[in-house]
C-alpha positions as CSV (number, residue, x, y, z in Angstrom):
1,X,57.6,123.5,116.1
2,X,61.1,123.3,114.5
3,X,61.6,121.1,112.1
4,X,64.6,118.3,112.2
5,X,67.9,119.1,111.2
6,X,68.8,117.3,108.0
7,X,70.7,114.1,108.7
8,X,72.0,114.2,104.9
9,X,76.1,115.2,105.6
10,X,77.5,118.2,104.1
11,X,81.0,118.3,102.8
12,X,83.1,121.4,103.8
13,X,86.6,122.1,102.8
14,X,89.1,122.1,105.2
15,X,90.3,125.4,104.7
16,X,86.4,127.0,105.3
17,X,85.9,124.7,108.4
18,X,85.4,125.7,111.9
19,X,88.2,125.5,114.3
20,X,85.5,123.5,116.5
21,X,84.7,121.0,113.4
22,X,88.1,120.7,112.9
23,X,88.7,119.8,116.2
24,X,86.2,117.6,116.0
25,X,87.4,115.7,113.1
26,X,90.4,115.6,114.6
27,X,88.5,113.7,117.5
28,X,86.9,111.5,114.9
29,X,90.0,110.3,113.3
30,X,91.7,109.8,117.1
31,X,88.6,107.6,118.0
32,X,89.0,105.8,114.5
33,X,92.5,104.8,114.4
34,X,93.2,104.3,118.4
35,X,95.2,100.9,118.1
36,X,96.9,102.0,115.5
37,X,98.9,104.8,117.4
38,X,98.5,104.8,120.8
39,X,101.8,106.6,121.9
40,X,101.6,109.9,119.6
41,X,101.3,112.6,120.7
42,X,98.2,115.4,120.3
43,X,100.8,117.6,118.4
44,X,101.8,114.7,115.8
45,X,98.0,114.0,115.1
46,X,97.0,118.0,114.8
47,X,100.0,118.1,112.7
48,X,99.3,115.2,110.5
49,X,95.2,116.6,110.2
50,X,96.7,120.1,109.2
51,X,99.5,118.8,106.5
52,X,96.1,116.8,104.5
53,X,94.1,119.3,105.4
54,X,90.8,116.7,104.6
55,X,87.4,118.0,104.0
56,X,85.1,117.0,106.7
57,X,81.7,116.2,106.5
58,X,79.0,117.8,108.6
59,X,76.2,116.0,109.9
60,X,74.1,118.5,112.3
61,X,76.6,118.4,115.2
62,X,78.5,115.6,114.4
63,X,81.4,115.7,112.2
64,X,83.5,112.9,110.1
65,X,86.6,112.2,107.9
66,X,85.8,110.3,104.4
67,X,87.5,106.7,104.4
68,X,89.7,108.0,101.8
69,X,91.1,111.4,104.0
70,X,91.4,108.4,107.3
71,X,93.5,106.2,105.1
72,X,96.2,108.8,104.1
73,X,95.9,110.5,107.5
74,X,96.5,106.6,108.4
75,X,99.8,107.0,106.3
76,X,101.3,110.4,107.2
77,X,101.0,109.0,111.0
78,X,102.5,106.2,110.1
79,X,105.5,107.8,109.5
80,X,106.3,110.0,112.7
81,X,108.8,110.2,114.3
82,X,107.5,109.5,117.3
83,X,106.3,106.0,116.4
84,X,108.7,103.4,117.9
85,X,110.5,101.0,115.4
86,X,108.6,97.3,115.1
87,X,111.2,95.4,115.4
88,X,110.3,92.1,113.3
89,X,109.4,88.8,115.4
90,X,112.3,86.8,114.6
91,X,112.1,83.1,113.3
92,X,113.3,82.1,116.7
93,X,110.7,83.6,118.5
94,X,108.3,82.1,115.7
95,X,109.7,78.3,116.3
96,X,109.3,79.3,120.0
97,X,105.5,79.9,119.2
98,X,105.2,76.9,117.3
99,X,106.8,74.4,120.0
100,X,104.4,75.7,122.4
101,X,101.3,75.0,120.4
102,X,102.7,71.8,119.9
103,X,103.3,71.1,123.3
104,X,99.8,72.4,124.0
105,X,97.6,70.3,121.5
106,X,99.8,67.3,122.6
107,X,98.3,68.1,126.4
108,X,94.8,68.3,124.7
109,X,94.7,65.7,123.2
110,X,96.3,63.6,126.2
111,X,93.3,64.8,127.5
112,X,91.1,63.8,125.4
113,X,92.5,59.9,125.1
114,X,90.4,58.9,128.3
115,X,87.0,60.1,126.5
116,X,88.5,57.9,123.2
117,X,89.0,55.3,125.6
118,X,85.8,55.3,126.8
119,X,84.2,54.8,123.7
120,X,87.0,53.9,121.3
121,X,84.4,52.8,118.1
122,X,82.5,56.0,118.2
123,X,85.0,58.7,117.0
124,X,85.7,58.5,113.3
125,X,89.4,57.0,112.0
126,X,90.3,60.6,110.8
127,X,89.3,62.5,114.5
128,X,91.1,59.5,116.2
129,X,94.0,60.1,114.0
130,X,94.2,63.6,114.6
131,X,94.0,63.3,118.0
132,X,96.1,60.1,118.1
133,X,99.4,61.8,116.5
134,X,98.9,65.0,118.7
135,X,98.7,62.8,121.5
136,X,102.1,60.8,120.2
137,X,103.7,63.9,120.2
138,X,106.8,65.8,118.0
139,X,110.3,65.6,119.4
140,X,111.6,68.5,118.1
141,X,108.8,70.5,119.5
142,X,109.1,68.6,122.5
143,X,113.2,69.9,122.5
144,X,112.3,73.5,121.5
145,X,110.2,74.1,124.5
146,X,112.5,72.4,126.9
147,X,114.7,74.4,125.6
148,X,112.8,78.2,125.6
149,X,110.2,77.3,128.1
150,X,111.2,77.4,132.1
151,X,109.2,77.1,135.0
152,X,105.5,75.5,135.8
153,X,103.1,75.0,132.5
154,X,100.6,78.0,132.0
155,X,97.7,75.8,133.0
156,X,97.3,73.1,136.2
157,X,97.8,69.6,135.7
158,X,95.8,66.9,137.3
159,X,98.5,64.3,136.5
160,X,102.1,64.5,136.0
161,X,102.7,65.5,132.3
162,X,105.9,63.3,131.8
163,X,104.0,60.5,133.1
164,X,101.5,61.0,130.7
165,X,103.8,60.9,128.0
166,X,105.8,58.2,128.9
167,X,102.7,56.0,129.1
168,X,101.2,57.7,125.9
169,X,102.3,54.9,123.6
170,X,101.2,51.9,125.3
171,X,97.4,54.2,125.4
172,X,97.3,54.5,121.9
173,X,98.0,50.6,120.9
174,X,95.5,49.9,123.6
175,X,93.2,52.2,121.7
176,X,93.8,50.6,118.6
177,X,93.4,47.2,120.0
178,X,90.0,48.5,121.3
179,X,89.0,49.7,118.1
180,X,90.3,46.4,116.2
181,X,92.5,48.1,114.2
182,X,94.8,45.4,112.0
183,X,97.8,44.4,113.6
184,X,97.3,45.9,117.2
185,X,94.7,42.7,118.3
């Protein structure tokens, strides 16, 4: 009977590892870091392995990079070539983001004013406020999507959406009068 191999990993310098355990580590790192890189090339990541020239660790027939020899391989990928420049998001395309949540938690929450209306007492003043203002809507958002968005909303409608929101005002003081607020009786 043989006995187990020793799970306790064994660091080897780079320069005294195996072409296979190198290769290997270099399959570690690729497996690691996939995201990160996805359009280099096998050249610029053997090339990147071979300029740090990490020790790997050994494992029976598994082999591994230390956290510390990943994050400066991390870095030495990080700048090839290769890697296409990130171009910034530009505040437009942020304010663009931001009208369209807008938009959207104004749809929730139109939504969500026929379950208030059903029981206007039993959601607290601060969730009916939330949803409430939502509801009411932001007219600058409202102007920035009509402005960047074209076309049919992402998700179906069971009612027409400028309907609701033309109507959204005269729901909300009904809600109010519902839930006896002062000055809406």
């Amino acid at each position: 009977m043989t006995p187990p191999p020793d799970p306790t990993p064994v660091c080897i310098p780079y320069a005294q590892a195996t072409p296979h355990q190198l290769s290997l580590a270099l399959t570690y790192a690729m497996v690691a870091l996939p995201e990160s890189f996805p359009t280099l090339s096998l050249a610029d990541w053997t090339n990147s392995l071979l300029g740090l020239k990490p020790d790997v660790w050994v494992s029976g027939d598994a082999v591994s990079l230390d956290d510390q020899a990943i994050q400066h391989l991390t870095q030495r990928l990080a700048a090839a070539e290769e890697l296409p420049e990130l171009d910034p998001a530009s505040p437009l395309d942020r304010g663009d983001y931001l009208s369209k949540r807008l938009y959207n938690y104004q749809d929730e929450a139109l939504e969500a004013l026929p379950d208030i209306a059903a029981n206007p007492l039993i959601y607290s003043s601060r969730v009916f406020n939330i949803v409430v203002t939502l509801a009411l809507g932001n007219s600058v958002a409202d102007a920035v999507f009509h402005a960047t968005h074209q076309g049919p909303q992402s998700r179906p409608r069971t009612e027409d959406p400028t309907l609701a929101r033309a109507t959204v005002h005269e729901q909300v003081r009904a809600l109010r009068c519902a839930r006896g607020e002062v000055g809406y009786q």
